[in-house]
C-alpha positions as CSV (number, residue, x, y, z in Angstrom):
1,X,19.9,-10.4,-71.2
2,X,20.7,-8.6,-68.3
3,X,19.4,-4.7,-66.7
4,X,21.2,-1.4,-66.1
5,X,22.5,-2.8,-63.4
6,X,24.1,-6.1,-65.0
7,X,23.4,-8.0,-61.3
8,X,20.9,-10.5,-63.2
9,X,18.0,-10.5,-65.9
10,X,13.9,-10.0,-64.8
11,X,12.9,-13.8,-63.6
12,X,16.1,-14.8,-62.0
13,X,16.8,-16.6,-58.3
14,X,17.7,-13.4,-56.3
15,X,16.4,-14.6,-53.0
16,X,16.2,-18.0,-51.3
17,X,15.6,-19.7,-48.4
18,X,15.2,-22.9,-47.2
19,X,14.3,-24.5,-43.5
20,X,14.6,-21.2,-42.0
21,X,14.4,-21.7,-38.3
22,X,14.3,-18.4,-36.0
23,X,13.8,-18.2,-32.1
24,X,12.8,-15.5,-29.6
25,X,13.7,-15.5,-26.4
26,X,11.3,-14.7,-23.2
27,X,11.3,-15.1,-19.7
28,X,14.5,-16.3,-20.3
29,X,13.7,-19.0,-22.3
30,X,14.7,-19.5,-26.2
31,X,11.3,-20.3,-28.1
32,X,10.9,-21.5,-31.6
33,X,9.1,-18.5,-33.7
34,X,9.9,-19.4,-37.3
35,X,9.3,-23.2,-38.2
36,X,11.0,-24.3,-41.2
37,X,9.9,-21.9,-44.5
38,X,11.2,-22.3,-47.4
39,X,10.4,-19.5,-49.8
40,X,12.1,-18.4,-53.3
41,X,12.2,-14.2,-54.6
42,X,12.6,-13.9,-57.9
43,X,14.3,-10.4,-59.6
44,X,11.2,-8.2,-60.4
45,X,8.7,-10.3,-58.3
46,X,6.9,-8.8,-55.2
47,X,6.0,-11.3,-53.0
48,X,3.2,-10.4,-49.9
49,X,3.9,-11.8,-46.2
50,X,1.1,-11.7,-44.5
51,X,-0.7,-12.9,-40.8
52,X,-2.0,-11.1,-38.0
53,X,0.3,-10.1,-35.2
54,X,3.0,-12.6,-34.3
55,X,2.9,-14.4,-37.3
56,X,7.0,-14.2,-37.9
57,X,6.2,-11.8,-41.2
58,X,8.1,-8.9,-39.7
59,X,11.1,-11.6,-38.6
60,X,10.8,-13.8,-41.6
61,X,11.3,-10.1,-43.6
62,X,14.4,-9.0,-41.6
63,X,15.9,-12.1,-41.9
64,X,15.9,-11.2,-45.7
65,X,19.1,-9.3,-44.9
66,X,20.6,-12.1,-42.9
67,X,19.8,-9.9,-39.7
68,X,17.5,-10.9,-36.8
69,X,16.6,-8.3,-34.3
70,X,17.2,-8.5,-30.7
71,X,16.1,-10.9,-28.5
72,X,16.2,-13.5,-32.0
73,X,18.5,-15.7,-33.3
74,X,19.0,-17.4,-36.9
75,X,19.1,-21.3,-35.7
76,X,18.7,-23.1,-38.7
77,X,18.2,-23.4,-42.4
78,X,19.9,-21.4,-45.2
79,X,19.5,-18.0,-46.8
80,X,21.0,-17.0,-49.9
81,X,20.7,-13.9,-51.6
82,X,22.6,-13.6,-55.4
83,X,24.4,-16.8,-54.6
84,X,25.9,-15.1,-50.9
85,X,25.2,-17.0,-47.8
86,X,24.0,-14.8,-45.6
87,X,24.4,-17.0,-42.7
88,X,28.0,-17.8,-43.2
89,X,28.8,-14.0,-44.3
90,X,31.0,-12.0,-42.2
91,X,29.6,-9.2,-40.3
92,X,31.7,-6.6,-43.4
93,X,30.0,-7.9,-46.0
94,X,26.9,-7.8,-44.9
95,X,27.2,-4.4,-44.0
96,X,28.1,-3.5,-47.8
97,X,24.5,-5.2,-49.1
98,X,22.5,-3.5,-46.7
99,X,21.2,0.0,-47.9
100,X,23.3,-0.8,-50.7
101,X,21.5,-4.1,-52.5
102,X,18.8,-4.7,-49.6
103,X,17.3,-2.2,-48.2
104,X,14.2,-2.0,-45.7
105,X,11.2,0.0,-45.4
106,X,10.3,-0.2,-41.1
107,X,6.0,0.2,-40.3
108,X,7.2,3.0,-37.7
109,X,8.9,5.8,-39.5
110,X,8.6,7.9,-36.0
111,X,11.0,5.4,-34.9
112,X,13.2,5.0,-37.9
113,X,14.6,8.6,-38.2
114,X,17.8,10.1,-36.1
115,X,15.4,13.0,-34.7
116,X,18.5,15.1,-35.2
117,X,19.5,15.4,-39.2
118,X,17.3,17.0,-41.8
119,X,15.5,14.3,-43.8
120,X,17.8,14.9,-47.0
121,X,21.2,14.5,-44.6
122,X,19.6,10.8,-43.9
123,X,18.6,10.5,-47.5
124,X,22.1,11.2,-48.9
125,X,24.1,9.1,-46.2
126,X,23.5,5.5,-47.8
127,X,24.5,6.2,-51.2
128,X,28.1,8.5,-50.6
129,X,28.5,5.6,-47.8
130,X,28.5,3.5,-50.9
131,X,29.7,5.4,-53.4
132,X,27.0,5.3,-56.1
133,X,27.2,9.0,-55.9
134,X,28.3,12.1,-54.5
135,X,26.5,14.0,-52.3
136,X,24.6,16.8,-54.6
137,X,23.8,13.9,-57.0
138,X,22.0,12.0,-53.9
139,X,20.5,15.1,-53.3
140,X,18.8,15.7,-57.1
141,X,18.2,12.3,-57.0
142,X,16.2,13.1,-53.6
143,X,14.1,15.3,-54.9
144,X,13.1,13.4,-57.6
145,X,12.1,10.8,-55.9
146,X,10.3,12.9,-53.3
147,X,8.5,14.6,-56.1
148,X,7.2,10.8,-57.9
149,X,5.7,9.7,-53.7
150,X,3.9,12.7,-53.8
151,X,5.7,14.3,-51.1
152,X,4.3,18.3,-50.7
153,X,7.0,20.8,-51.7
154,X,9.7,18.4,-52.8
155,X,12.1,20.5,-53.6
156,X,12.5,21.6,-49.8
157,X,10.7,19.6,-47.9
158,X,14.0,17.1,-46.9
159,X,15.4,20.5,-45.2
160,X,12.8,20.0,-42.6
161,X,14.0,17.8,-39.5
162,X,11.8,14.7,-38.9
163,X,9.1,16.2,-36.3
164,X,8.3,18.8,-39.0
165,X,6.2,16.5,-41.2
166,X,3.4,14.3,-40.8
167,X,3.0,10.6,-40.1
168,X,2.3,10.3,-43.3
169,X,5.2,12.2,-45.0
170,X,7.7,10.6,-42.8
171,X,6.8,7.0,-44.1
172,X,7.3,8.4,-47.5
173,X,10.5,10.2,-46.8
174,X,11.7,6.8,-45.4
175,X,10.2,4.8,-48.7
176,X,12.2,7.2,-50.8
177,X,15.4,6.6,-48.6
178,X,15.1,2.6,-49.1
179,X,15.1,3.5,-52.6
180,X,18.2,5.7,-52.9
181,X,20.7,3.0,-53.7
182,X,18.4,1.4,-56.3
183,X,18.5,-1.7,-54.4
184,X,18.0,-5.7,-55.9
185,X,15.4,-6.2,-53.0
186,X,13.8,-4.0,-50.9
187,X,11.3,-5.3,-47.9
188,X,8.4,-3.4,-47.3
189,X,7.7,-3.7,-43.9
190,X,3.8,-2.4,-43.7
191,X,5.1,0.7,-45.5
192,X,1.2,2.4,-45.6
193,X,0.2,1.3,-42.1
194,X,0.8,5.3,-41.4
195,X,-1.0,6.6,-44.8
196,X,-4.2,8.1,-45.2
197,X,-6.0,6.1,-48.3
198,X,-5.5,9.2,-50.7
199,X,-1.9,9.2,-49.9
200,X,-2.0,5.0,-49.8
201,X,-2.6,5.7,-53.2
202,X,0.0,7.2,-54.7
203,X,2.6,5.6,-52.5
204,X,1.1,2.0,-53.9
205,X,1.3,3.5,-57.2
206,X,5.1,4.8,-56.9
207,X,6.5,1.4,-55.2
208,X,4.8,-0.5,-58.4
209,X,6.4,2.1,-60.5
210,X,10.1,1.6,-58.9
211,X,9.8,-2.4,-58.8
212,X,8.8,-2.0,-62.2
213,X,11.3,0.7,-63.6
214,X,13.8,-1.2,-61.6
215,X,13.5,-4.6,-62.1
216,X,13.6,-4.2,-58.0
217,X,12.5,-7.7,-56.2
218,X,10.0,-7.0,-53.1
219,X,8.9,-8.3,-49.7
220,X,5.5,-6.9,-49.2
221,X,4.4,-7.5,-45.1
222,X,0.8,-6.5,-44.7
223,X,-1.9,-7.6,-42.6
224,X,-4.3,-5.4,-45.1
225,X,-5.5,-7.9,-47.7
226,X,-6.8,-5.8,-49.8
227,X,-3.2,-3.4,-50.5
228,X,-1.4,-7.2,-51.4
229,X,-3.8,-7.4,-53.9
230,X,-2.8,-4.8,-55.6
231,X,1.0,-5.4,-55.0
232,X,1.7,-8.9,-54.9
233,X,2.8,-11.3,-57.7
234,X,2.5,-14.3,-54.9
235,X,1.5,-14.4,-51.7
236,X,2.8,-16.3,-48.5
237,X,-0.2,-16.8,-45.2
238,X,2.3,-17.4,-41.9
239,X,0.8,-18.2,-38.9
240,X,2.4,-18.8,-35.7
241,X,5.7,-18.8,-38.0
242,X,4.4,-21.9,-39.4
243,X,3.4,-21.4,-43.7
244,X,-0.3,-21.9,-44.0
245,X,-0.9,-21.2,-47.5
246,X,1.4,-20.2,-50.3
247,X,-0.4,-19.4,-54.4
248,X,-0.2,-16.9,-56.9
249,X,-1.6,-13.9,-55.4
250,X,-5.0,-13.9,-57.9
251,X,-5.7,-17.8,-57.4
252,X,-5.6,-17.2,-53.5
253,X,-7.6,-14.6,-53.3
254,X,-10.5,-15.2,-55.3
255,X,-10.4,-19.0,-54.1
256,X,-8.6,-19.5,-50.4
257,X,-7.7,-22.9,-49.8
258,X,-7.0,-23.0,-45.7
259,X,-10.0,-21.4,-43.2
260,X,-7.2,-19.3,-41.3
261,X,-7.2,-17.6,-45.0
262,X,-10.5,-17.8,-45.3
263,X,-10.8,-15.6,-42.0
264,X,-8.4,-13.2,-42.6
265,X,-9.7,-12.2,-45.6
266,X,-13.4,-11.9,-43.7
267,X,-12.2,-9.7,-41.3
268,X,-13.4,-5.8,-40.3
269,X,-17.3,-7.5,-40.1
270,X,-17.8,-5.5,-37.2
271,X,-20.2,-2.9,-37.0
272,X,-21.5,-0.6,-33.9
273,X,-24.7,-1.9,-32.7
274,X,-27.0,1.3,-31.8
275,X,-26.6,4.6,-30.2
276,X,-26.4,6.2,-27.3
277,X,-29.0,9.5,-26.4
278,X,-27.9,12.2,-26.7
279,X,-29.0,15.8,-25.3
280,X,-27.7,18.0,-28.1
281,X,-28.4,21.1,-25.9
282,X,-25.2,19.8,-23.3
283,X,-22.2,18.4,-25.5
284,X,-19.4,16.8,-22.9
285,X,-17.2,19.1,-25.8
286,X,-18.2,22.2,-27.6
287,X,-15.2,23.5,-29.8
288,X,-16.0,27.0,-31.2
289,X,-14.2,28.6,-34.2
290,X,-10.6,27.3,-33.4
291,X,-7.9,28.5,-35.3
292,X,-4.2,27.3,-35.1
293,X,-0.4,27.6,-36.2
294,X,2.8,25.7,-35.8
295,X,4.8,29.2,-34.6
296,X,4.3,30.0,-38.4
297,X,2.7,31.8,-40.8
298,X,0.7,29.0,-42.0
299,X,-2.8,28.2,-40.6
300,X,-2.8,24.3,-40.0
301,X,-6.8,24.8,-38.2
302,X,-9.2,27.1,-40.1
303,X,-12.4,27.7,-37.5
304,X,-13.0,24.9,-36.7
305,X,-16.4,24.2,-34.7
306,X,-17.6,20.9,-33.8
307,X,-19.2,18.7,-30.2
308,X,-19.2,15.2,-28.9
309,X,-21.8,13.8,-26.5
310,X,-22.0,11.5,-23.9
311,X,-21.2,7.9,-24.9
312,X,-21.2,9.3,-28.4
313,X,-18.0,8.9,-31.1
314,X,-17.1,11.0,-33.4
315,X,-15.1,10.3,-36.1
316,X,-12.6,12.7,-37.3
317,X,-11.5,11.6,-40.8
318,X,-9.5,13.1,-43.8
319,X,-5.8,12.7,-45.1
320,X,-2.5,13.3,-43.9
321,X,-1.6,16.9,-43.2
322,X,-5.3,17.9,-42.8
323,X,-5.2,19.1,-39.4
324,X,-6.9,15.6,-37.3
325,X,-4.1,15.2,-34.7
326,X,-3.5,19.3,-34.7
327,X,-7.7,19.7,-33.7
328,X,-6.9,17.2,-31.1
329,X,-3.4,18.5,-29.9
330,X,-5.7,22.1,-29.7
331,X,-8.3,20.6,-28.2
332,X,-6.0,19.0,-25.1
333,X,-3.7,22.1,-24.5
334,X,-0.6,20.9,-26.1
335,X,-1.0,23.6,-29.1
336,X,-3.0,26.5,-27.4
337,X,-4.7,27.7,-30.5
338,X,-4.7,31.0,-32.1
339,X,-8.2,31.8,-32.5
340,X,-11.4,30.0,-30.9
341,X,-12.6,28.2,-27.5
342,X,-13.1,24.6,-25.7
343,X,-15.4,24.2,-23.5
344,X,-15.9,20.9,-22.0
345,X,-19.0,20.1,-19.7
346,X,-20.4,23.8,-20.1
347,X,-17.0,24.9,-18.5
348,X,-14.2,26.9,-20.8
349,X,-11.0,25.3,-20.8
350,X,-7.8,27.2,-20.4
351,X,-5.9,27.2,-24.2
352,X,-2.3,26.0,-22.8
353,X,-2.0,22.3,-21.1
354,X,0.1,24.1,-18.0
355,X,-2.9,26.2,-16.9
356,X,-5.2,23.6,-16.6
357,X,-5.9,22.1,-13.4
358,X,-5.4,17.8,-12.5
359,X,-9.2,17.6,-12.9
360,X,-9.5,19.3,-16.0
361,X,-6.4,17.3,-17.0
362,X,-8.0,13.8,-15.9
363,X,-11.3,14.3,-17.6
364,X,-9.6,14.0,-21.1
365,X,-7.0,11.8,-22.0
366,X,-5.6,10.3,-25.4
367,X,-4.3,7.0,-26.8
368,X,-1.4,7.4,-29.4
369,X,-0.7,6.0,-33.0
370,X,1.9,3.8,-32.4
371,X,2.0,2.1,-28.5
372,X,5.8,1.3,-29.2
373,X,7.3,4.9,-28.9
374,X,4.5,5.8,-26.5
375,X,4.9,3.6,-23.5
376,X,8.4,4.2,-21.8
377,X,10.4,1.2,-22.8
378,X,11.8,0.3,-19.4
379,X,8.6,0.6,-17.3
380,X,7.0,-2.6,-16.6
381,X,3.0,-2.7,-17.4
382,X,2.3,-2.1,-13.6
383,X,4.1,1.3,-13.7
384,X,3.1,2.2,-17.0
385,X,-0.5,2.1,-15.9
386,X,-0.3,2.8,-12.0
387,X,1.3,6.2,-12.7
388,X,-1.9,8.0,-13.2
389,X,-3.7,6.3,-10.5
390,X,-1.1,7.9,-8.3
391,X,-1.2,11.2,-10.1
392,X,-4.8,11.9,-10.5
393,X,-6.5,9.8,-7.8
394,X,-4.0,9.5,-5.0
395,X,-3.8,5.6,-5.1
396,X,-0.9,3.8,-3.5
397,X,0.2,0.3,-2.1
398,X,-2.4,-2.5,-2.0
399,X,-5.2,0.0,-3.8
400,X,-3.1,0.9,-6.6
401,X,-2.0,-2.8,-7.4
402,X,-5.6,-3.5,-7.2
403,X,-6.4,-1.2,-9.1
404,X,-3.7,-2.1,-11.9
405,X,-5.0,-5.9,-12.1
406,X,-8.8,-4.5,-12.4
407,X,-7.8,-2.9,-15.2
408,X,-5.5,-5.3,-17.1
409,X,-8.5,-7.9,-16.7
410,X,-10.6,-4.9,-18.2
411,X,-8.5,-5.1,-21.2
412,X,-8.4,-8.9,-21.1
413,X,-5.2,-9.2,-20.5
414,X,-4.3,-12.0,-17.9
415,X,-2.9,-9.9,-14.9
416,X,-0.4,-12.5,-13.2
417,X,0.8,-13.4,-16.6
418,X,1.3,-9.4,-18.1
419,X,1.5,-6.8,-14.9
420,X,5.7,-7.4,-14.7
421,X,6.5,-7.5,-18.5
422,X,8.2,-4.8,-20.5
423,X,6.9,-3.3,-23.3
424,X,9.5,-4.9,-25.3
425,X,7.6,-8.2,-24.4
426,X,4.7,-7.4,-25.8
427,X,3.1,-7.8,-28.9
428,X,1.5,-4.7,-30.8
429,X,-1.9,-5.2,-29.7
430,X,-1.2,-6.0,-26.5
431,X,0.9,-2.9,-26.5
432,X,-2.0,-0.9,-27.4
433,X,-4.2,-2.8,-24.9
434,X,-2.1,-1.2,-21.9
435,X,-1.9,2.3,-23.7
436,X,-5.8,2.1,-23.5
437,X,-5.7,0.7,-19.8
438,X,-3.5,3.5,-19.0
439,X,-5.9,6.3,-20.2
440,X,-8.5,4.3,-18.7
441,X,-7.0,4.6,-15.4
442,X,-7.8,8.5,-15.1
443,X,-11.3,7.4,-15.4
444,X,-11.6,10.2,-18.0
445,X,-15.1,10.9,-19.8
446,X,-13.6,11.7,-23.2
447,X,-10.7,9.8,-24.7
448,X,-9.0,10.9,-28.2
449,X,-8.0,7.8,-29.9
450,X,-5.2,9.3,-32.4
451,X,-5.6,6.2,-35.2
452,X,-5.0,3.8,-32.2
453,X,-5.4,0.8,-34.8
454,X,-3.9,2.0,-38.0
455,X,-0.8,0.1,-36.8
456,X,-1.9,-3.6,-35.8
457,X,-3.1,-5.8,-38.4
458,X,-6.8,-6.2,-39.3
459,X,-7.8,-9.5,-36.6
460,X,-6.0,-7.2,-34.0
461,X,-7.6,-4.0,-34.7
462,X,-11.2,-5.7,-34.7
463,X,-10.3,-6.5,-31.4
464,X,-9.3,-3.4,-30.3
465,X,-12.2,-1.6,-31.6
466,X,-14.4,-4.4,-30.4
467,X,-13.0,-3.8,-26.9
468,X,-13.3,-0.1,-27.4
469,X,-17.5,0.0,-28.0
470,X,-17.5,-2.6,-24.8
471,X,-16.1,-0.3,-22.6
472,X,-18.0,2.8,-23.7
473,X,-21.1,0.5,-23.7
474,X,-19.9,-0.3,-19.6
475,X,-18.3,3.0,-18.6
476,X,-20.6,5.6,-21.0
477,X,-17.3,7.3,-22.2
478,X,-17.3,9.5,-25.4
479,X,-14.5,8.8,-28.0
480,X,-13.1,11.0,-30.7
481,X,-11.4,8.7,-33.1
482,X,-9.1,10.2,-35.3
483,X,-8.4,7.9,-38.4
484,X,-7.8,7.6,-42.2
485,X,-9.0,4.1,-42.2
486,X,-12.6,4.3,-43.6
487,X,-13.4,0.7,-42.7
488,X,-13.1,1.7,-38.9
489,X,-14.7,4.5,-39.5
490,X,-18.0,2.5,-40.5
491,X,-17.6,0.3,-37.7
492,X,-17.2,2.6,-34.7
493,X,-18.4,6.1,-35.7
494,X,-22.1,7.6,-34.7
495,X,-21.2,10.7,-36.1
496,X,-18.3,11.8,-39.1
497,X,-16.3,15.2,-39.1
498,X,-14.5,15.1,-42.8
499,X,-11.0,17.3,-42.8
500,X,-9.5,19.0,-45.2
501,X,-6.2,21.1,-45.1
502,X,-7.2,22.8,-41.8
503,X,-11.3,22.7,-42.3
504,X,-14.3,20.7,-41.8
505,X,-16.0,20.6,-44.9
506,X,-18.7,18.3,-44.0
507,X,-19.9,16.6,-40.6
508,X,-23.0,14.6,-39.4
509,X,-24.0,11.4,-38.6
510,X,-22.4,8.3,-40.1
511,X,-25.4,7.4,-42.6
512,X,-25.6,11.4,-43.4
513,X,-22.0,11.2,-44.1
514,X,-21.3,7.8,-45.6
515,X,-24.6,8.5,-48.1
516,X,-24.5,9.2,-51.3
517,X,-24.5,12.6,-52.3
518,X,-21.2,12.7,-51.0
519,X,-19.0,16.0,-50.5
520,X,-16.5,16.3,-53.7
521,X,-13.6,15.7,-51.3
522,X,-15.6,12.6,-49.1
523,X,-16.4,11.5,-52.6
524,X,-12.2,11.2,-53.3
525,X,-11.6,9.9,-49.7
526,X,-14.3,6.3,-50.1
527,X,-13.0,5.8,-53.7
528,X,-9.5,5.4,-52.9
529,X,-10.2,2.6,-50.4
530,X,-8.3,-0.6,-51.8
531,X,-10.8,-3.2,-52.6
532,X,-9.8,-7.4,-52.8
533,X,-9.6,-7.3,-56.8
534,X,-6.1,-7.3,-57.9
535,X,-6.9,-5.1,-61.1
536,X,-8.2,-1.9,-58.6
537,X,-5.4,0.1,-58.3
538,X,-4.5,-0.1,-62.2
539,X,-7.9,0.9,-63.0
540,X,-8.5,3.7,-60.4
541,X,-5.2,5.4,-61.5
542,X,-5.9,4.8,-65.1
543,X,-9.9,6.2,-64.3
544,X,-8.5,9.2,-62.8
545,X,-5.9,10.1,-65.2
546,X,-8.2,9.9,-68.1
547,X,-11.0,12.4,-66.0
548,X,-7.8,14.7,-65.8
């Protein structure tokens, strides 16, 4: 018995490997980064790859499609999808499978779209390129899709070029497009890293749907333990590109064999250890009543009024769309905002960026979402992070270098070993290491972290925040921390702002916040975060469609 699409029945071989062997190549040198997996995909299975940063599940992944990026190289073993070697496959052929039967879903959407073309023009591409339809079929077909990942106005939201959506919409636009061809296998590559949980919901529920609907086989590459619960039929634990632990996802999770399991599933135990006191007569930021607009109509901030304190953070929470990174683009110039004022240490700030003096300018500084597209790819570390010593302090020569390797050993990272590399040479938390080294450098009192760790997986990010509440514990500077993920928000936050299309509509301290009796809306925001039993998901959407 076969599917609609007569290329095998539910159960089938679709996918194997065996002995893969993939190296990297740094300094020169060709290093071994995948040791030997084996691992078999069946039609209709999902299977999770997961490992903290640099554990080959990105590679392993990519090499799904008989592809390794640059800087790799397939060395050894065999991979065989629907009885094709890859490896021996001419470049041709390959090219008709991908998009076509194999299609990929990349963690950084910002990344993955030609800036240039409407969404819809990118949808529609793969499948005329293939010829599984024309191009107003593609474009129906679009819609629908947009419409089941509960993308806002989907019958003209894919007329909008890639910087007019969200973070969040993007990575669904992009999930949608991996599905246009109704692909055999499509691999996930951390396709929720970007999503708020409300959102993570329904995008969860739509890629169970299509796999489902489908008969679709899936690589699922997560470091969030909790979202391959929901999604995975077996699960594969890489470490150092070496297998730890392979199982059927339910067995591993309830009962981990290995202690490198063990740990990642203990992970986010870290909690903010008391507060700093405050003087709630002199906020470092007062914002009152700001109002804001893309150019539009449309009010994206609704007077909004809120402070942070000295060696205070402030959490700044809600889902995607509800104006976080807009407050915070207000709040720093780079949206002068319609209505409202910022003052910052007693003083009013100019609205626009370009009025604002150096000093203003130094005194606040912000750490970006995703440290690949925001440190200049051919800058080496000790540019990336001298620049604003020269541009805000004067430093030069002998200081600046100084000053540089001070701060890499701030961020514990080894200066002789990381000030001449290339961001292309470093890993994602070590990425986001120098992005906080170079805000650091102003020697700013406020620093807007823009979900700094909503892209490294979860050992990484308790790091990261980790080294965060050390340096406001040594340097008493103030953070707003703008994320969706609710876990960091427990672990950082002193005080919660909650967001919702444009407003605040509650804000206080964490235990005012995160105690029950909730806001309605705060209520919906900690219920939809995934929990380790594999049954969650299926219950919480069958919960909420029997209260509707």
């Amino acid at each position: 018995m076969t599917t609609e699409t007569g290329r095998g029945a539910k159960g089938d071989i679709l996918l194997t490997m065996r002995g893969l062997k993939i190296e990297g190549q740094a300094d020169d040198q060709w290093h071994v980064i995948v040791h030997d997996i084996d691992l078999d995909l069946r039609r209709g299975e999902v299977l999770g790859l997961i490992g903290e940063s640099g554990a080959g599940k990105s590679t392993i992944g990519i090499a799904a499609m008989g592809f390794a990026r640059p800087g790799c190289r397939i060395t050894g073993g065999s991979i065989v999808f629907d009885g094709i070697d890859l490896r021996a496959a001419s470049e041709e052929e390959k090219r008709k499978l991908r998009g076509a039967r194999i299609a990929y879903v990349a963690q950084s959407a910002a990344a993955s779209f030609n800036p240039a073309h409407k969404l819809i023009d990118q949808y529609t591409e793969m499948p005329v390129q293939h010829g599984v339809m024309r191009k107003a079929e593609a474009e129906a077909e679009a819609k629908v899709l947009y419409r089941r990942l509960q993308l806002p106005e989907p019958e003209t939201i894919g007329f909008r070029y890639p910087h007019q959506v969200s973070g969040g919409q993007l990575q669904r636009a992009m999930t949608a497009m991996a599905m246009s061809c109704r692909p055999d296998l499509i691999v996930f590559d951390e396709p929720t890293t970007a999503l708020d949980v409300t959102t993570q919901i329904e995008v969860l529920a739509a890629i169970k749907d299509v796999v489902r609907e489908f008969n679709t086989a899936a690589i699922y590459i997560t470091h969030d333990l909790a979202v391959v619960a929901q999604m995975a039929d077996r699960i594969m634990v890489l470490q150092y590109g070496h297998l730890v632990e392979e199982g059927i996802a339910r067995e591993m999770i309830a009962a981990p064999k290995e202690d490198y399991t063990r740990r990642l599933l203990a992970v986010r135990s870290f909690r903010k250890q008391g507060q700093a006191e405050i003087d709630r007569d002199k906020p470092l930021l007062r914002v009152e009543n700001l109002s804001a607009s893309y150019g539009g109509t449309v009010m994206v901030l609704k007077n909004v009024s809120m402070e942070i304190h000295k060696a205070r953070t402030v959490a700044v929470v809600g889902e995607s769309g509800s104006g976080k990174s807009t407050l915070a683009r207000a709040i720093t110039g780079l949206l002068p905002p319609l209505e409202g004022r910022v003052f910052y240490g007693g003083e009013e700030m100019p609205p626009a960026l370009k009025q604002r003096t150096p000093e203003q300018l130094r005194r606040m500084q912000m750490i970006y979402q995703m440290p690949d597209t925001a440190l200049n790819p051919r800058q080496r570390v000790r540019d990336i992070i001298g620049r604003p010593l020269e541009f805000y302090l004067g430093m030069r020569g002998l200081d600046r270098e100084e000053r540089v390797r001070e701060l890499l050993t701030m961020i514990e990272l080894e200066p002789d070993e990381f000030i001449h590399r290339l961001p292309g040479e470093l890993s994602g938390g070590q990425m986001q290491r120098v992005c906080i080294a170079r805000a650091l450098a102003a020697e700013p009192e406020l620093i807007i972290c823009d979900e700094v760790t909503s892209a490294l997986d979860q050992l990484v990010a308790e790091e990261i925040l980790k080294l965060l509440q050390r340096l406001q514990d040594e340097l008493q500077v103030s953070y707003m921390f703008i994320t969706h993920d609710l876990a960091t928000v427990r672990a950082i936050s002193d005080e919660i702002v909650v967001m919702l299309q444009g407003e605040i509509v509650e804000q206080g301290t964490k235990d005012e916040v995160l105690s029950p009796p909730h806001h309605e809306y705060t209520e919906l925001l900690l219920s939809s975060v995934p929990e380790m039993d594999p049954d969650w998901l299926d219950n919480l959407l069958a919960k909420r469609a029997a209260a509707s």
